[in-house]
C-alpha positions in Angstrom: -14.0 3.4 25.7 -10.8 4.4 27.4 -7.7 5.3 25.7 -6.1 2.0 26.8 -8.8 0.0 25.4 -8.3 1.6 22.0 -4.3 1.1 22.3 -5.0 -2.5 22.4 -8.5 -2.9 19.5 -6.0 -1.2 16.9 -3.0 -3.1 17.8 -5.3 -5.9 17.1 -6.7 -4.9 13.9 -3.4 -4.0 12.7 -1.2 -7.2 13.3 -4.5 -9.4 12.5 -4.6 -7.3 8.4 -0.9 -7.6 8.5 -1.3 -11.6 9.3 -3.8 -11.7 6.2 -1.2 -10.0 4.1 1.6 -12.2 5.2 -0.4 -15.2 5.0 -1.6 -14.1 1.1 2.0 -13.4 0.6 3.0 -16.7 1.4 0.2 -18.4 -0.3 1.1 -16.6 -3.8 5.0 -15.6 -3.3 6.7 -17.7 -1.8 4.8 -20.8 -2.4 7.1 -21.6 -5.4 10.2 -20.4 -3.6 10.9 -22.4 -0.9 10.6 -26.0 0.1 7.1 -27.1 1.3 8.7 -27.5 5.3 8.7 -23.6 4.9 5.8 -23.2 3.5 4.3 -24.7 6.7 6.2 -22.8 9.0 5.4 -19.9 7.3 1.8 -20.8 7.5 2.1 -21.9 11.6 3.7 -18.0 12.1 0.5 -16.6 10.3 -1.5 -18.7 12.2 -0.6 -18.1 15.6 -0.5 -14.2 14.8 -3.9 -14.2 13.4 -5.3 -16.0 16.7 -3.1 -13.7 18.7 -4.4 -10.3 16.9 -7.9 -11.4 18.0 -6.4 -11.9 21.5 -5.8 -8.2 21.6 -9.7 -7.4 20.8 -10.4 -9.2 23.6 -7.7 -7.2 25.7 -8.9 -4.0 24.3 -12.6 -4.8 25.6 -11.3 -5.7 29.2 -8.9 -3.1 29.5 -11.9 -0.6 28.4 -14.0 -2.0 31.3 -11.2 -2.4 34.0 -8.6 -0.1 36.1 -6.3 -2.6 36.7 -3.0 -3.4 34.8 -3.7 -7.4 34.1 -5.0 -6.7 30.6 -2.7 -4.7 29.8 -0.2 -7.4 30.6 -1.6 -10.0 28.6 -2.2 -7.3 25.8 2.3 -6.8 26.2 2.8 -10.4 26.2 0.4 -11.1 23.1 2.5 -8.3 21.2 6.3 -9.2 22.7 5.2 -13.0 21.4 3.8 -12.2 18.3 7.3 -10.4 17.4 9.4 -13.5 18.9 7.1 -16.1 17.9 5.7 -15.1 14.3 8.8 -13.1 13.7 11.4 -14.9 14.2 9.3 -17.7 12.0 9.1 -15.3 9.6 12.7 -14.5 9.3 14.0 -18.0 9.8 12.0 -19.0 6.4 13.5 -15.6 4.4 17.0 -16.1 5.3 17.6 -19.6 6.1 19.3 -18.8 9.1 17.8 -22.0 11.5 19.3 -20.6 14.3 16.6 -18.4 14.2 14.4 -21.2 15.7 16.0 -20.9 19.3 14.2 -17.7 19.7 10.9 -19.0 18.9 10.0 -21.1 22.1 10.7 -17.9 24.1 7.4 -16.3 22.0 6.1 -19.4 23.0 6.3 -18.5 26.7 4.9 -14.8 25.8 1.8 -16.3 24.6 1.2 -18.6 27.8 2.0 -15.8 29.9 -0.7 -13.5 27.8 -3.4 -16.3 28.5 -2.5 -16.5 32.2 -2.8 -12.4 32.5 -6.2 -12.8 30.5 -7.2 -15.2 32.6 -6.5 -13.8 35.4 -8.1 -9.9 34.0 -11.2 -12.3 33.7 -12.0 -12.1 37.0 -13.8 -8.8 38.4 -11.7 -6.0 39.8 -11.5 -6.0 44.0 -13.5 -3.3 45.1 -11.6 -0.6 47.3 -12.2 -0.2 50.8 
């Protein structure tokens, strides 16, 4: 497997056992600290990590098979939505601060972009002339 492929399997692994530990931590800690509308939120930033995280496995795989860039693409919109997405979830439920929530759709967009690269890295490679 190519070093890019790698890059993308352990980006994986680590934001999917740092979903489990956020989504344990909100589960146990903060279940009797904030309202239940948190709770929820909280729960929706886990879950669209965790399915993003296993996003990146499948990136790593095609990148580790392909030369061209599209994987890698998705692989950068995955992460940059994962951070804007979950993250700013995640923050807006610790601090309060709502307006938090207008940088959340903009993750949103990351994530459709990823799935348009993958679908597009689905497709085999042109061969050169």
């Amino acid at each position: 497997m190519d070093r890019g492929g790698n890059r993308w399997i352990g980006a994986g692994a680590v934001l999917a056992g740092t979903g489990v530990a956020l989504g344990a931590f909100g589960a146990h800690a903060l279940k009797t600290q904030v309202s239940p509308e948190d709770l929820a939120t909280w729960k929706t930033a886990v879950e669209y990590q965790l399915i993003h995280a296993l996003a990146l496995l499948v990136v790593g795989l095609l990148s580790a098979s392909r030369r061209g860039p599209t994987a890698g693409r998705a692989g950068m919109a995955f992460v940059a939505g994962i951070a804007l997405f979950s993250g700013s979830l995640y923050v807006l439920v610790l601090s309060g601060i709502r307006a938090l929530g207008a940088v959340t759709p903009l993750g949103g967009v990351a994530f459709l972009l990823g799935w348009a690269f993958l679908f597009g890295a689905s497709f085999p490679e042109k061969p050169e002339p």
